[in-house]
N, C-alpha and C positions, 0 to 999 in steps of 0.2 A: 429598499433594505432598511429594517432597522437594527437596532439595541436595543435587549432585552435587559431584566434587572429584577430579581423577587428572588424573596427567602421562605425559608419553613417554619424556623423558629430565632432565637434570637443566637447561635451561634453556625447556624447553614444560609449563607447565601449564594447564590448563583444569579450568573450573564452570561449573554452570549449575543446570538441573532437570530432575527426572525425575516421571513417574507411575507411586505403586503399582498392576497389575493385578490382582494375587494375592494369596491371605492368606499365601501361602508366600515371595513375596517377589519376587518377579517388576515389575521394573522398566522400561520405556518412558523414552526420550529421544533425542537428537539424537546423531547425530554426532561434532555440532560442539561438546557437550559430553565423548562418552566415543568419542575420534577410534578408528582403530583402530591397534594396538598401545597402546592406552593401558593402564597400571599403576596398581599403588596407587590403586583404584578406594575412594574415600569416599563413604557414603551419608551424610547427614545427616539425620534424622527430627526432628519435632517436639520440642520439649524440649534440642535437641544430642546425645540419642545419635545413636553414629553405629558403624554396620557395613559393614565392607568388603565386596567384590561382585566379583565375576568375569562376563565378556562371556558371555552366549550365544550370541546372535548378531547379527549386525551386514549392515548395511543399504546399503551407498552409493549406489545409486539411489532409494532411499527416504528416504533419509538420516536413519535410524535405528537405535538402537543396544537391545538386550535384555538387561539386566543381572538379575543376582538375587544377593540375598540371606539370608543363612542364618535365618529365621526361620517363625513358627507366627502364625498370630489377628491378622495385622496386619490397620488397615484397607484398603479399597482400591475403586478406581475401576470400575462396571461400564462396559463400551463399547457404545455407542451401536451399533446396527444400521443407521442411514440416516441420509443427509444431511439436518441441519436446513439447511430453508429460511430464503433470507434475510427477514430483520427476525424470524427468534427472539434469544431474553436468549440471552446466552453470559457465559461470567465464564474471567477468567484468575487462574492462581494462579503464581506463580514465586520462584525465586533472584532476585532483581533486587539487582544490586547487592551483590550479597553478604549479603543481611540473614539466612540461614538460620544463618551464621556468627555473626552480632552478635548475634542474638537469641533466634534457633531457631525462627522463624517465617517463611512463607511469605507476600508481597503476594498481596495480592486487587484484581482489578478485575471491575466489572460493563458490557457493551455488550449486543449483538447483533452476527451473525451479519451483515455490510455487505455482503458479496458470496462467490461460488464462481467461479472461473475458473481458467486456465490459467497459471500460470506458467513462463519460462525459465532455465534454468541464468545465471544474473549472470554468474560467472566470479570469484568471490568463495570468501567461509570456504564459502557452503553452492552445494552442487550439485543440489537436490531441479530436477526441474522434472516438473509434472504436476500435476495437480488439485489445487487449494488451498484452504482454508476461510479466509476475511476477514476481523477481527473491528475492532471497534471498541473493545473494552475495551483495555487498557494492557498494552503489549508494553512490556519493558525490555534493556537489556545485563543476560544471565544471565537471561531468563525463558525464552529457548532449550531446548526438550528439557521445557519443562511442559506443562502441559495445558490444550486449551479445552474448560467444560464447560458440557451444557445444564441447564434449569431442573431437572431430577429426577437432576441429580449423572451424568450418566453422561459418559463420555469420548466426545468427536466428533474433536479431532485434537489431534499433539503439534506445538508452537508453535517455527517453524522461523525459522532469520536470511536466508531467503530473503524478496523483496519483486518487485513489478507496480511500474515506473518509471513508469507511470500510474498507479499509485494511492497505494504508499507508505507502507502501512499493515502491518499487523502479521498473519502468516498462516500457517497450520498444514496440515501435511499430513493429509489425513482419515484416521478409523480404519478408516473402510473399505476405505480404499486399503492397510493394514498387514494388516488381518485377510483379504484376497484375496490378498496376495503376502508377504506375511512368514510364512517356514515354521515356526518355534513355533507361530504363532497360527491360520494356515488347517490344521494339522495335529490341532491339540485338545491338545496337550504340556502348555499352559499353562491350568491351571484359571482361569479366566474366566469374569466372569458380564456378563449382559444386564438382568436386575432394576434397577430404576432405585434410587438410592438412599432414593430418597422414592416409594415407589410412587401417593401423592395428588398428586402436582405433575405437569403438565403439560408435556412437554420440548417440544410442539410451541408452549407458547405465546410469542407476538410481540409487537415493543413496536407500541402505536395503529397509529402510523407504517405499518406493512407494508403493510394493507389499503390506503392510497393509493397507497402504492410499486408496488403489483400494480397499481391497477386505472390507473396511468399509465404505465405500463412501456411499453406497445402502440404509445404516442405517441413515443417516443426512437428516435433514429437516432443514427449512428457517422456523424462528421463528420472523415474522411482529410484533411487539410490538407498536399499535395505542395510542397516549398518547390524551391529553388533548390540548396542545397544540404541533404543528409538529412540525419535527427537526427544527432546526437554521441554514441557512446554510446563513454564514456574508459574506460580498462584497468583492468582488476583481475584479479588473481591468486593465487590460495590460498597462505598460506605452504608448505605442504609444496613447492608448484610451485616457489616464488619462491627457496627454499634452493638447489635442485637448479643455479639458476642464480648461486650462487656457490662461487668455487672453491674448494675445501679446507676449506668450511666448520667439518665433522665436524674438523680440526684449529686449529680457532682458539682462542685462550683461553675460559674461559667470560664473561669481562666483556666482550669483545668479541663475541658472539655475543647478549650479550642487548641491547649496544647494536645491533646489527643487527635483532634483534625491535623493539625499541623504534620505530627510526627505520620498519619496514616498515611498524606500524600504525599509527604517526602517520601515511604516506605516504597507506596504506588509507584510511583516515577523509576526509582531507581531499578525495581524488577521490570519495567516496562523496561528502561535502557538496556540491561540485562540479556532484556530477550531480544533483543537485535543480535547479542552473539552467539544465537542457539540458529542451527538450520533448523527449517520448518517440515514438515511431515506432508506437504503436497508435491508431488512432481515438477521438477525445473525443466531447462530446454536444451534440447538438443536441433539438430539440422540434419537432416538426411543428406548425401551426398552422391547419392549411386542408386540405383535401380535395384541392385543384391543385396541392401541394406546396410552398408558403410555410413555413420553417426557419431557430426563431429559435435563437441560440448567444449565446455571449459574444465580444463582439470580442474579446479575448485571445487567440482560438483563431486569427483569423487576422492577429494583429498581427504585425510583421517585429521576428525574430530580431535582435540585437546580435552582426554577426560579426566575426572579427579572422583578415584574410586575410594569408598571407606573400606580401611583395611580391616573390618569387623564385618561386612556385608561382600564383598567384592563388587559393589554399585556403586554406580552416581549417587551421590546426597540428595534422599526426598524432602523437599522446600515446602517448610507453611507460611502462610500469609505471617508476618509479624512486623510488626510496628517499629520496632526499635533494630535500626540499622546497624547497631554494632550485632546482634543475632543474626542476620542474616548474613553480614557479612563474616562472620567468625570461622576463622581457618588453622585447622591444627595439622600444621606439615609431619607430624610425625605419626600422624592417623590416618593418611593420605595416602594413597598410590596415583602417578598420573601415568597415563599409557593413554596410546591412540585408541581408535575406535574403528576397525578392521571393515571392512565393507561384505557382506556376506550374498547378495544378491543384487543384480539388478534387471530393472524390468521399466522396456519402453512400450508408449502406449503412443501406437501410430496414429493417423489421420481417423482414421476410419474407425476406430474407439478400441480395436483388437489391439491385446497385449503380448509381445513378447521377453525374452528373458536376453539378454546381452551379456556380450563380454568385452573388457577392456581387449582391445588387441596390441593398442601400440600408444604413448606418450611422448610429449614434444614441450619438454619442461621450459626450454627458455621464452616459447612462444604461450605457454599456459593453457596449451588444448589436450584433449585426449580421446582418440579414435576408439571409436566403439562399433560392434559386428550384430547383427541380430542375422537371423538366414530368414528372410525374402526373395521374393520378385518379383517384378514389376511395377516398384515401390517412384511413384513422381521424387523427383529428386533437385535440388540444386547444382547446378552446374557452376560450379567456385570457380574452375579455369574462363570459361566464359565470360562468367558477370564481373570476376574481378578486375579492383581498379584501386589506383594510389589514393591515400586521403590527401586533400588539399586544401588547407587552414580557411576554414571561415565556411568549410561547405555543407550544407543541411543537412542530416543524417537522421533515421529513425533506428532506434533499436528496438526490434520487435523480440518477443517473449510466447512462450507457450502457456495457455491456460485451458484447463478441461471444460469450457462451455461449448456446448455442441453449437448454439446461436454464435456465437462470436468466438473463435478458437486461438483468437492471437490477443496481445497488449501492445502496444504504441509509445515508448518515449522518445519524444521530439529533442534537438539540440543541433550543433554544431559542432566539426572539426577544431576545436579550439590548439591543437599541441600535434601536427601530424606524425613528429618523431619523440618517440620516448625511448628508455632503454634500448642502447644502441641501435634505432630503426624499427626495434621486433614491433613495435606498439603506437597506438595512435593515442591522443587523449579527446576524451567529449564532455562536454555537461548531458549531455542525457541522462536522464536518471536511470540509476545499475542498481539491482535488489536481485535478492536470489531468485526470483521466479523466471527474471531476464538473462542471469548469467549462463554463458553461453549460445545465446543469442547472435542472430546475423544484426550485422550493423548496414544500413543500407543508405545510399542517397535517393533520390526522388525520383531517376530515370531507371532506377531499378539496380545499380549498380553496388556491385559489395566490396565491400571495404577492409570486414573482419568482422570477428567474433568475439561476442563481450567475455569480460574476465572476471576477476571475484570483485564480489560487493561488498567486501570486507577484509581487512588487512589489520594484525598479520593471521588468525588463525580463528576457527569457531571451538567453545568450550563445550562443557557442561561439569555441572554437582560442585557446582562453587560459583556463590556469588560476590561479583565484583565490587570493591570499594567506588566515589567517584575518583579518588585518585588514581586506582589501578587501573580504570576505562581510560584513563589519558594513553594509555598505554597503546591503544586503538587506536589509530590514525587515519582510517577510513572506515566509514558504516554504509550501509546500504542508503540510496539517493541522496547522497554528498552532492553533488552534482561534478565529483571528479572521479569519470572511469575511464579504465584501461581496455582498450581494443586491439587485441591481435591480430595485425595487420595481412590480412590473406593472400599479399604479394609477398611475403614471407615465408606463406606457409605451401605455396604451390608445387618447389621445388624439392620439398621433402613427404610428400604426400604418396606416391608410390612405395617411399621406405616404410613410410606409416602403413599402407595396407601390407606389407609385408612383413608386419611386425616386427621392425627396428625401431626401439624407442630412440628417443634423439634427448639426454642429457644434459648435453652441454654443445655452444657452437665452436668452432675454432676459434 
């Protein structure tokens, strides 16, 4: 792993990380750390030497960049041949933060392998969209353009600033996806190897966790919750874009050009934080529980939205990109209407990729679930009276998640039992990471055993048509992958589960 470092002109620069391929020198990273026309290309190796590098080739739909190096006997990364499945170890290595400069050394983190799916172009720094590797080890600013590797050292993908608004998490375009369409490497130019670096270690192995995550997978459905008004999904726009839209740029002072960078990515940042409080427009998770099609979630997924309509449109407020944060954040309560955001359909999309149309039947507010009905049958189900079991502090748990890959149909976050009683009993607490794609998700231990079901990934409420100050986001006290979620404890919910299919909602407890 190295530290990357090159500019474009004298007020654009960029770092981040690369991975060595080659003993020759052959380098892999982003884009969005070696853009193109970038210059005075810095490698930074271990120890702080550091040799300059020239582009090979470069990538925009991949969003990868091929630099080399003038050297002989470096070490270097062999690539992975196939997609590791989720719940294998994965480990990150990166620039984060700059520390290749400070120290001469590269962060390490260790996860697994959370999910594979589809990503979309944001409209952001990075443009990648297409098959993504998910990882749960530690993504940072500047781990951009490193690498995620499996247990016997080989390269599976370089770690992109692209993200799943469902999920949130930190995610790499495969090497597979480079080594079929990046012409160096589908041509054989770049001596590469395949040998693992530890030929004993096992790249296919997985944490405990997987083997329950598989063998519950079959049970999760995509729970489409159709509202009133659609998600919000707010502007963003790459700076190269965002220049073109000022005039004379290229003739402005240089102090006034970098306070214009300055104020762009403060603007950036804070509608990326923003959209953490919007729900996303892909199906969350649900669990089947019955054969006839009984489907438990987390109320969260169909609680009403917090919206701020203009009393001149009856809408949400349509957001342009703008630079200067008091515009966007600029709020006139007397022009406002705020009212919920009424739920008008919903629609689950079972194992088998067929969709139906559901109804709430019954709610169970203090526990945070809510039972939902589709007409099936002979629908595989989970058996919650069976597999249920008490949490007990310190014990490994996976929260599994639905995603619409027909290859891979589940996500994977790893943790532990850290809090087994929260509010009065109802709830457990975990570091696993909680994002909307997982909530309401089964929480599981490694013997297969359930625990509960995840709760929101965000407290206290999701907006839209108004964006937030940073002081009014204090106001948020948990966002998606905190690493503190709430798990409704299924020993809880066993004795009121009858009332629920008989549609008694449950309010309050004595």
């Amino acid at each position: 792993t190295v530290g990357i470092y090159c500019e474009r002109d004298e007020y654009q620069s960029y770092y981040g990380t690369g991975a060595v391929i080659s003993a020759d020198g052959h380098i892999l990273t982003s884009t969005t750390v070696v853009p193109e026309g970038a210059k005075n290309i810095q490698v930074v190796f271990d120890g702080l030497k550091t040799r300059a590098a020239q582009i090979v080739e470069l990538s925009v739909p991949l969003e990868t960049t091929l630099i080399k190096v003038e050297a002989e006997g470096l070490p270097f990364f062999p690539l992975a041949t196939k997609l590791p499945a989720v719940g294998v170890r994965a480990y990150t290595f990166g620039n984060a933060h700059n520390v290749f400069r400070i120290n001469g050394r590269a962060t390490f983190s260790m996860g697994v392998v959370s999910g594979q799916y589809e990503i979309q172009d944001q409209g952001g720094e990075s443009l990648y969209a297409g098959l993504a590797l998910e990882t749960s080890a530690a993504v940072n600013p500047g781990s951009d353009g490193g690498p995620i590797v499996n247990q016997a050292g080989q390269l599976c993908a370089i770690l992109s600033l692209n993200f799943s608004p469902l999920r949130w998490q930190g995610v790499g375009v495969p090497i597979t996806e480079l080594t079929a369409k990046l012409e160096s490497l589908k041509s054989g130019k770049v001596a590469t190897s395949t040998t693992p670096l530890w030929p004993d270690a096992n790249a296919d192995e997985a944490d405990p966790l997987a083997g329950a995550a598989r063998e519950t997978q079959r049970f999760l459905v995509g729970v489409q919750v159709n509202r009133k008004f659609a998600p919000e999904i707010l502007p963003r726009m790459p700076w190269d874009r965002f220049i073109k839209t000022l005039p004379d740029f290229d003739k402005k002072p240089l102090p006034e050009r970098a306070r214009l960078q300055e104020e762009y990515f403060n603007a950036a940042r804070l509608l990326e934080v923003n959209q953490l409080l919007r729900r996303p427009p892909q199906p969350v998770t649900g669990v089947v529980i019955s054969a006839d099609g009984y489907i438990l979630s987390s109320l969260f997924n169909v609680g009403e939205d917090m919206v701020f309509k203009e009393k001149s449109t009856g809408q949400p407020k349509k957001f342009e990109f703008k630079t200067t944060i008091n515009e966007l954040t600029k709020f006139n309560q007397s022009e406002s209407l705020r009212e919920a955001n009424p739920i008008e359909k919903i629609v689950v999309t079972l194992g088998d990729g067929s969709q139906k149309e559901a109804r709430v039947v019954a709610r169970h507010t203090p526990l945070g679930l809510v039972l939902l009905k589709v007409e099936a049958e002979g629908l595989a189900y989970l058996d919650v009276q069976a597999a249920a079991a008490e949490p007990q502090l310190g014990v490994p748990v996976g929260l599994i998640g639905f995603v619409g890959n027909p290859a891979s149909s589940h996500t994977l976050n790893t943790g532990i039992v850290s809090v087994p009683n929260r509010n009065r009993g109802l709830q457990f607490q975990t570091d696993a990471l909680l994002n909307y794609g997982n909530s309401g998700g089964p929480v599981l231990t490694a013997d297969g055993k359930l625990l509960g079901f995840a709760g929101p990934p965000i407290e206290p409420r999701t907006i839209m048509g108004r964006v937030l100050s940073l002081e009014d986001l204090n106001n948020w006290p948990m966002a998606p992958n905190s690493g503190v979620a709430m798990v409704a404890r299924v020993d809880r919910l066993i004795g009121s589960l009858n009332d629920l299919k008989a549609g008694k909602s449950i309010e309050q407890l004595p």
